[in-house]
LUMVEXGU-434800 format. One record per residue (C-alpha): residue in one letter; residue number from 1; x, y, z. Coordinates in steps of 0.02 Angstrom, whole numbers, always signed. Each point is the difference from the previous one (the first is absolute). Example, Ala and Ser with C-alpha at 12.3 -4.5 7.8 and 13.67 -1.06 7.14 Angstrom:
{marfi->A zagu->1 xx->+615 yy->-225 zz->+390}
{marfi->S zagu->2 xx->+69 yy->+172 zz->-33}
% end
This chain:
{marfi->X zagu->1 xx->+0 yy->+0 zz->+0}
{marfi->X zagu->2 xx->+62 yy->+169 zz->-40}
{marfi->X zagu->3 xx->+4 yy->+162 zz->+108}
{marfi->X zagu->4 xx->+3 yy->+173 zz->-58}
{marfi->X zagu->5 xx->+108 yy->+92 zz->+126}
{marfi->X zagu->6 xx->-78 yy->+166 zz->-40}
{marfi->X zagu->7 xx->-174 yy->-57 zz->+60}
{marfi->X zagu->8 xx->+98 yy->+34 zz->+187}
{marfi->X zagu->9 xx->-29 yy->+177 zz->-38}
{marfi->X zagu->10 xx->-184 yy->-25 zz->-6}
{marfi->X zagu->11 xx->+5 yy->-69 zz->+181}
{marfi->X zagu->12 xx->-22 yy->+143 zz->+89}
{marfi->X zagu->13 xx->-148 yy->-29 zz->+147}
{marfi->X zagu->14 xx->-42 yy->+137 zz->+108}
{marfi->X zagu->15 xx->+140 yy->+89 zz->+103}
{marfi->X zagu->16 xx->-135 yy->+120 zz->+107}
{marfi->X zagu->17 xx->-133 yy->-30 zz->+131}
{marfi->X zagu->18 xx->-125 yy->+113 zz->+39}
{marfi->X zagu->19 xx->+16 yy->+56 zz->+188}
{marfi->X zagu->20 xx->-169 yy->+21 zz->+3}
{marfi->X zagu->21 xx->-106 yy->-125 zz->-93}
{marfi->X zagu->22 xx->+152 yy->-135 zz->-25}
{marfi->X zagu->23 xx->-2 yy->+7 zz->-172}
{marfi->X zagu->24 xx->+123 yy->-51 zz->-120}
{marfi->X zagu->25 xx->+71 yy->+103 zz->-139}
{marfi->X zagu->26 xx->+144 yy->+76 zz->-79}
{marfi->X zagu->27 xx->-43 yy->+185 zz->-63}
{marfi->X zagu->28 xx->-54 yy->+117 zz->+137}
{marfi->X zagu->29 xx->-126 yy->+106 zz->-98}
{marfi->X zagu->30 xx->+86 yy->+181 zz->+13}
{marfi->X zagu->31 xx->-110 yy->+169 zz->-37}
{marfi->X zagu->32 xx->+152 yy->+105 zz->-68}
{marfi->X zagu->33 xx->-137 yy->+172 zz->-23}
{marfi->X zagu->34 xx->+19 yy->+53 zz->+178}
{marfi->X zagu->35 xx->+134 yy->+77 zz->+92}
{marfi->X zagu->36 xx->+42 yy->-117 zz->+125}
{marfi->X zagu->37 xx->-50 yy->-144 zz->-120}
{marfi->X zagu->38 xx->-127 yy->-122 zz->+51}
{marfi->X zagu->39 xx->+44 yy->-202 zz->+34}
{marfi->X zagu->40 xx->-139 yy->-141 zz->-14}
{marfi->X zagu->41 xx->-33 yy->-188 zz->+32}
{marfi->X zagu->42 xx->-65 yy->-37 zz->-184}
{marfi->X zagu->43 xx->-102 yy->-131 zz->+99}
{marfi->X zagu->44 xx->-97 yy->+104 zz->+127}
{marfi->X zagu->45 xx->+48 yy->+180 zz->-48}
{marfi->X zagu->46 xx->+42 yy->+40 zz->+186}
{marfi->X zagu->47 xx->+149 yy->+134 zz->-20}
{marfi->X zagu->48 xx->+168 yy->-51 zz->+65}
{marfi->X zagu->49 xx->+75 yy->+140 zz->+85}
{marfi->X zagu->50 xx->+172 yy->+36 zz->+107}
{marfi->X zagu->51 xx->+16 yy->+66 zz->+195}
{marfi->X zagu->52 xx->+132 yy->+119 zz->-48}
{marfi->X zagu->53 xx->+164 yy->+34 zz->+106}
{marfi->X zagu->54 xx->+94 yy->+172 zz->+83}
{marfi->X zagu->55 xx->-4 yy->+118 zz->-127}
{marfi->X zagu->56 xx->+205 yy->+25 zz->+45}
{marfi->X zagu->57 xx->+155 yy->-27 zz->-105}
{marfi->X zagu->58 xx->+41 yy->-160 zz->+54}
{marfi->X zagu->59 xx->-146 yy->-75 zz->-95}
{marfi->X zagu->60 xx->+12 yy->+93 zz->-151}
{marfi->X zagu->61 xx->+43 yy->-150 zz->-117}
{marfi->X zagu->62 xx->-158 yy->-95 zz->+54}
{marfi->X zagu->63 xx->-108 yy->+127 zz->-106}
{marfi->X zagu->64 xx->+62 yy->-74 zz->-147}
{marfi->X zagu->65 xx->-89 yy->-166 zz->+66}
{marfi->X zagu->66 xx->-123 yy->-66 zz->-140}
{marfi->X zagu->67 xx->-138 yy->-111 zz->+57}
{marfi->X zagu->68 xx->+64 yy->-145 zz->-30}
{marfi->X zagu->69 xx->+138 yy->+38 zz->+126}
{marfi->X zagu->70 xx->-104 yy->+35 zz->+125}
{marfi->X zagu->71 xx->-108 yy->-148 zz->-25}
{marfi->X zagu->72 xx->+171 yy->-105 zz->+24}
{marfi->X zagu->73 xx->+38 yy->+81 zz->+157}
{marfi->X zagu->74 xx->-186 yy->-17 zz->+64}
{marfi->X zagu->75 xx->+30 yy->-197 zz->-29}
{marfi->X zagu->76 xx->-133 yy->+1 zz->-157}
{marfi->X zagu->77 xx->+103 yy->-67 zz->-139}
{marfi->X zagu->78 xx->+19 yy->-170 zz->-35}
{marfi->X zagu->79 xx->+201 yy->-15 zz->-27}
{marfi->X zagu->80 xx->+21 yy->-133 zz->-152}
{marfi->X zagu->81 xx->+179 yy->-7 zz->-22}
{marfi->X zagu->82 xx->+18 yy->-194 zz->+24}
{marfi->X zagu->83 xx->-180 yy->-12 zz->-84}
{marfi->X zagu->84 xx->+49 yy->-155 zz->-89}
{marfi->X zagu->85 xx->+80 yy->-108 zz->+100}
{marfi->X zagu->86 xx->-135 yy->+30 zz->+150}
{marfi->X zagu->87 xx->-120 yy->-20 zz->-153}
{marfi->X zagu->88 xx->+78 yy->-160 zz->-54}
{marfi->X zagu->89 xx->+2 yy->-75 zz->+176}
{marfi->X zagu->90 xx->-196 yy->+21 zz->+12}
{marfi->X zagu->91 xx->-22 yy->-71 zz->-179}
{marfi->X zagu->92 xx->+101 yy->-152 zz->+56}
{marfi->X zagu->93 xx->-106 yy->-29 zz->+159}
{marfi->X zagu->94 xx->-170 yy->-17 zz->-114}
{marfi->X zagu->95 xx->+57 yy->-107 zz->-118}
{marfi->X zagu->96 xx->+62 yy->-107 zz->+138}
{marfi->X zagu->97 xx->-162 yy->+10 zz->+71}
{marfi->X zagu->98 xx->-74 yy->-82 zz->-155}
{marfi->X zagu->99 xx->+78 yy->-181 zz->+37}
{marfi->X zagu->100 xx->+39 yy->-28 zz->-178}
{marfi->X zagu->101 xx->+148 yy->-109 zz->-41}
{marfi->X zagu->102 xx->+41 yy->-182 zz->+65}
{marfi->X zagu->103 xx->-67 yy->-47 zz->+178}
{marfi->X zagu->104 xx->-33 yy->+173 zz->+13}
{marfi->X zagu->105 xx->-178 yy->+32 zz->+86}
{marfi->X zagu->106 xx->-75 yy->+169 zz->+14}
{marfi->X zagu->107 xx->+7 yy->+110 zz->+150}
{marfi->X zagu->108 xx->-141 yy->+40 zz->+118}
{marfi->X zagu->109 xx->-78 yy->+174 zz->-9}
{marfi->X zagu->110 xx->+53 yy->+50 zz->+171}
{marfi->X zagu->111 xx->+169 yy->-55 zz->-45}
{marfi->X zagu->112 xx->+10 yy->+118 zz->-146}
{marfi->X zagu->113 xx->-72 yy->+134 zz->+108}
{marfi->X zagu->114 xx->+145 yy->-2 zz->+131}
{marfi->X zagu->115 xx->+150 yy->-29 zz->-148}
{marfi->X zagu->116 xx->-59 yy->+152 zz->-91}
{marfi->X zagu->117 xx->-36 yy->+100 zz->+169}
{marfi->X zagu->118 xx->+156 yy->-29 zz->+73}
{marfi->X zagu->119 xx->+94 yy->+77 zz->-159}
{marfi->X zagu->120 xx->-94 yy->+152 zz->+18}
{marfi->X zagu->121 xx->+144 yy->+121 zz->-31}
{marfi->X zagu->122 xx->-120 yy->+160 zz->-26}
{marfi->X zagu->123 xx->-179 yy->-10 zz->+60}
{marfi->X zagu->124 xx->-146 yy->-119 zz->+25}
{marfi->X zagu->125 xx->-179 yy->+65 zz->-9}
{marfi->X zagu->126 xx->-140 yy->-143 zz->+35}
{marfi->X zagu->127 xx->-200 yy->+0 zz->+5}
{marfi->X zagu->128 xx->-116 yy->-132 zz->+61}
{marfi->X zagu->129 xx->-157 yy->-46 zz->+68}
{marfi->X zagu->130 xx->+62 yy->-85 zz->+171}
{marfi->X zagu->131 xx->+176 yy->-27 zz->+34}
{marfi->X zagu->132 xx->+59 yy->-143 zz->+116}
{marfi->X zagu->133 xx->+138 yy->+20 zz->+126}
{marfi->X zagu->134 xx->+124 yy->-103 zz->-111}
{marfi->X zagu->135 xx->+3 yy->+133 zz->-143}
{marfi->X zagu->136 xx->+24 yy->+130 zz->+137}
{marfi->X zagu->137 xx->+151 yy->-62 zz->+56}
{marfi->X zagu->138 xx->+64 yy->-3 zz->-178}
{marfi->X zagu->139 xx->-61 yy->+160 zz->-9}
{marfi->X zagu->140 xx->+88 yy->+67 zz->+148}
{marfi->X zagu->141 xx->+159 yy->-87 zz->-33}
{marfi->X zagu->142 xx->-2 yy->+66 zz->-176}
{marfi->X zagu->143 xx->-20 yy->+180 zz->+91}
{marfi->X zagu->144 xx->+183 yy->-19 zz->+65}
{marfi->X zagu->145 xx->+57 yy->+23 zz->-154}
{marfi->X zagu->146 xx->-123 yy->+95 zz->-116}
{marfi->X zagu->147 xx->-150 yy->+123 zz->+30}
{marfi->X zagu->148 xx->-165 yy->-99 zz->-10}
{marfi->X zagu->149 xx->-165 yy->+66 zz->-22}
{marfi->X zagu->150 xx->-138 yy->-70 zz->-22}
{marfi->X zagu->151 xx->-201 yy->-19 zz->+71}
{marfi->X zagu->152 xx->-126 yy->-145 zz->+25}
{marfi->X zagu->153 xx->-204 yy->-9 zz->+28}
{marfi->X zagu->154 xx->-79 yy->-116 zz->+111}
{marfi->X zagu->155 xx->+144 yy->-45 zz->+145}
{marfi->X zagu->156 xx->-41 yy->-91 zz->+148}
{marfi->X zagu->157 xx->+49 yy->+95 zz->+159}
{marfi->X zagu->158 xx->+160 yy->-80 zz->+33}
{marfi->X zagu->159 xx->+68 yy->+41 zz->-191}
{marfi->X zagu->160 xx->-66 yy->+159 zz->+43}
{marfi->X zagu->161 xx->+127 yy->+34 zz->+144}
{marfi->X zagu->162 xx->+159 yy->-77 zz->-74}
{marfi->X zagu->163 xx->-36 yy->+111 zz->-160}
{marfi->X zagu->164 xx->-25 yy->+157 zz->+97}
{marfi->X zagu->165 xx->+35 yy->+12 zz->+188}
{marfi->X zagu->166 xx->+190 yy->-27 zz->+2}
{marfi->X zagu->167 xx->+80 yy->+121 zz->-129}
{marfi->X zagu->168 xx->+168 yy->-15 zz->+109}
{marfi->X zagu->169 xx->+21 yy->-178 zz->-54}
{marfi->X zagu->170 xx->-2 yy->+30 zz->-184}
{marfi->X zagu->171 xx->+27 yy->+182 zz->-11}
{marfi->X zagu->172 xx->-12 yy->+13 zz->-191}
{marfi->X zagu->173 xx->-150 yy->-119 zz->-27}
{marfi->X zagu->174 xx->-142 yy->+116 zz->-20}
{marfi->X zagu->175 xx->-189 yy->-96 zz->-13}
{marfi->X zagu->176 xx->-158 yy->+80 zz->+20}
{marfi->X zagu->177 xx->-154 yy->-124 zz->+29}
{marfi->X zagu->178 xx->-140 yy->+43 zz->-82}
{marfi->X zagu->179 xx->-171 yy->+28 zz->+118}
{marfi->X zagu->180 xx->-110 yy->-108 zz->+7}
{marfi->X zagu->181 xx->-143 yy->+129 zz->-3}
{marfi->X zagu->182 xx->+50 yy->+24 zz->-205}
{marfi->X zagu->183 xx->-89 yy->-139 zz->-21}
{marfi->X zagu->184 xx->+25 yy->-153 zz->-108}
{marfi->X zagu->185 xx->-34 yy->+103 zz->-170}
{marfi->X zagu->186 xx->+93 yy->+142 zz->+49}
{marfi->X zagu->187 xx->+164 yy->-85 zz->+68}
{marfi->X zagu->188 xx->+145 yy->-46 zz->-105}
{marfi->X zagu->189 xx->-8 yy->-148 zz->-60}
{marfi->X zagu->190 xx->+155 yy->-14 zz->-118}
{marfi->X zagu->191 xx->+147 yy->-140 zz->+41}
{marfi->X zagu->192 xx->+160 yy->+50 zz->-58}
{marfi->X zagu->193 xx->+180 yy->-14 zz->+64}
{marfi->X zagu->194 xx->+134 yy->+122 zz->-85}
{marfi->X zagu->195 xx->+172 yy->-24 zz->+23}
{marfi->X zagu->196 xx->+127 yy->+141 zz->-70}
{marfi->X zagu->197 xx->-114 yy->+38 zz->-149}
{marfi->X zagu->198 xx->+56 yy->-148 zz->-99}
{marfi->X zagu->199 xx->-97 yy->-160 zz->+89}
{marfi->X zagu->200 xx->-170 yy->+14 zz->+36}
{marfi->X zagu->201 xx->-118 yy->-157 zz->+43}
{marfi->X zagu->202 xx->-198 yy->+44 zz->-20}
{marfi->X zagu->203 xx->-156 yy->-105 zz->-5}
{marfi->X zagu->204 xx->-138 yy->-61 zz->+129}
{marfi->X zagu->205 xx->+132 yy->-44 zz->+113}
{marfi->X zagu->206 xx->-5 yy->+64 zz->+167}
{marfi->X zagu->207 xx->+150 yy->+32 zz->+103}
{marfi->X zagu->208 xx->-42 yy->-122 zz->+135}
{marfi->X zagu->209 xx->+63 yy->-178 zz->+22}
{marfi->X zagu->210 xx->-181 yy->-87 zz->-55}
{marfi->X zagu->211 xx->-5 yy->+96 zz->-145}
{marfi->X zagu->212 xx->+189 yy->-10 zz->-54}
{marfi->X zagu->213 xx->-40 yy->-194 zz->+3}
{marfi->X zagu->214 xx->-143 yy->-3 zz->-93}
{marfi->X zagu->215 xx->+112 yy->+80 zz->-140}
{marfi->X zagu->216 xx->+101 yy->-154 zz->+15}
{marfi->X zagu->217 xx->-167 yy->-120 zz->-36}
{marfi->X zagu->218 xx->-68 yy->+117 zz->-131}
{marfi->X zagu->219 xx->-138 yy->+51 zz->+106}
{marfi->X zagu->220 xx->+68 yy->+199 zz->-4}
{marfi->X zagu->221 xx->+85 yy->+87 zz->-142}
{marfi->X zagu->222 xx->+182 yy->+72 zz->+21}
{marfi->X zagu->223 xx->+104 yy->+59 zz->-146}
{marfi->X zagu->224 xx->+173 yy->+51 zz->-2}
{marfi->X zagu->225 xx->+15 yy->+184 zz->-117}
{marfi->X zagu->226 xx->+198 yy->+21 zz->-70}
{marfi->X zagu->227 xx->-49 yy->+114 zz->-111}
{marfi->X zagu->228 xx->+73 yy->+191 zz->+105}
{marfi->X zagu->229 xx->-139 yy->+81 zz->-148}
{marfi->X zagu->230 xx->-136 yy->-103 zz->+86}
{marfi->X zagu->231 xx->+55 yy->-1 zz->+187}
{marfi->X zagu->232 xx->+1 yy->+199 zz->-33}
{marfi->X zagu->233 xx->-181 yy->-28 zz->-75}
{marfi->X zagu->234 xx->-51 yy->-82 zz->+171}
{marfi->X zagu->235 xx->+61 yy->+92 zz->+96}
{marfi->X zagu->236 xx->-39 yy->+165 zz->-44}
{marfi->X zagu->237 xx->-174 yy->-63 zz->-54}
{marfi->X zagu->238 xx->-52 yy->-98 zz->+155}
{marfi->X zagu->239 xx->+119 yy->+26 zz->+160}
{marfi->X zagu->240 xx->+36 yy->+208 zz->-27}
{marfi->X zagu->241 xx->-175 yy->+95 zz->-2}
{marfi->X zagu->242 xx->-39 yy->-118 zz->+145}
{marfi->X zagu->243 xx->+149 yy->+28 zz->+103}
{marfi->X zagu->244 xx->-27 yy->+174 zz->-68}
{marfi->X zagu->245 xx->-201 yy->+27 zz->+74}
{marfi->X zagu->246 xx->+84 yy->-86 zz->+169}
{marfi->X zagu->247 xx->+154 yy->+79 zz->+41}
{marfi->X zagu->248 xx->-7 yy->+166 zz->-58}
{marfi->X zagu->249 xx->-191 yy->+38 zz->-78}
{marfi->X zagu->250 xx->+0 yy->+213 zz->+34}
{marfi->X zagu->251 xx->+183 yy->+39 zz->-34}
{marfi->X zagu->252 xx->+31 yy->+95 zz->-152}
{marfi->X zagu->253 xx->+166 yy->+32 zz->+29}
{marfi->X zagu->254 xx->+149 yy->-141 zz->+63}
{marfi->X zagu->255 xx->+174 yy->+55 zz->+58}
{marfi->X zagu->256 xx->+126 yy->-110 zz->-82}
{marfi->X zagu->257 xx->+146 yy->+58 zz->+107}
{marfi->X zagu->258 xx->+30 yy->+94 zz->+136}
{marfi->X zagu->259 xx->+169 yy->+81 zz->+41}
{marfi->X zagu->260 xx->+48 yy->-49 zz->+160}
{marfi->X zagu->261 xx->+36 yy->+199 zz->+61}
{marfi->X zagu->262 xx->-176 yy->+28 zz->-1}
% end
């Protein structure tokens, strides 16, 4: 089989997140008319703006900042310089999962879960309708590493508490439980895991260890997305207005960095 070398230059999967919605893209939308110039998600329009430092000398340079710098420094970009081989390492781990090959059987959902979690080297976002203690942990572990984000409907009251009432544990897993007051039309009901914006797994499959193992009997549906176009797709389609409406529903304006003099 042959491989065109220059279709590396067409891999080029989102390098921003959204502080405020969690979206994924690369081009901030920029309004050049006004004088200072405007910055926007191009996913929920909420304008990206700077806390500013001392107006003295010794910060002079920082005015010639552009956006994108300050969305570095405010930990919002996505840094892909080993994108491959982090890339390659998550495209081995499916295909292992498949079985295929001699005496080769095919790996259990969970199992997949945890191989791809644990290489989280940028982010995980996740939504489900329950969400046992098991994925949790793999959550929180995962949260060592990487920011996670994520938010599930219909959690019994001790999911409830390990999710939410012991930030110090995992201080950068951030989960918001939907109320059950929405009620069962209005609540999310969307099951997707995203890890860096180039694995995603969607379906019926919730993230709790019944329905994991259904998967494994065909009794649930859980797909594996490679494709960074269509991880982007489902992620900016399903998991950002939501986390948008829950985390941050009146603010029209996010602060992407923050000098520390302020």
């Amino acid at each position: 089989m042959g491989f065109d070398i220059t279709s590396i230059l067409e891999f080029r999967p989102p390098n921003h997140v959204c502080p405020a919605c969690r979206g994924l893209f690369n081009k901030i939308n920029t309004d050049y008319r006004p004088d200072p110039m405007i910055h926007r998600c191009p996913l929920c329009e909420v304008q990206f703006i700077v806390d500013d430092y001392p107006e003295t000398d010794d910060f002079a340079d920082d005015f010639t900042l552009a956006i994108d710098d300050y969305f570095s420094r405010g930990g919002w970009t996505i840094d892909h310089g080993d994108l491959l081989a982090h890339a390659t390492v998550l495209a081995e781990i499916i295909e292992r999962s498949k079985g295929e090959g001699v005496r080769r059987q095919p790996w259990r959902t969970m199992r997949t879960f945890f191989e791809v979690i644990s290489r989280a080297r940028y982010f995980v976002h996740f939504s489900t309708w329950g969400i046992s203690h098991v994925m949790i942990g793999a959550l929180k572990m995962a949260s060592m590493r990487v920011p996670v984000y994520g938010f599930a409907s219909n959690v019994e009251a001790g999911a409830r508490a390990q999710l939410t009432e012991y930030p110090d544990e995992a201080p950068q897993l951030t989960a918001h439980v939907i109320p059950s007051t929405e009620g069962v039309y209005d609540a999310p009901h969307q099951k997707i895991l995203i890890i860096d914006g180039l694995v995603a797994f969607k379906g019926s499959t919730n993230l709790t260890t019944s329905g994991v193992r259904r998967a494994d009997r065909g009794l649930d549906i859980s797909e594996v997305v490679t494709d960074f176009a269509q991880v982007t797709e489902l992620n900016n389609k399903y998991f950002a207005p939501v986390w948008r409406r829950i985390a941050a529903p009146k603010d029209d304006k996010v602060v992407v960095w923050r000098h520390p003099f302020c």
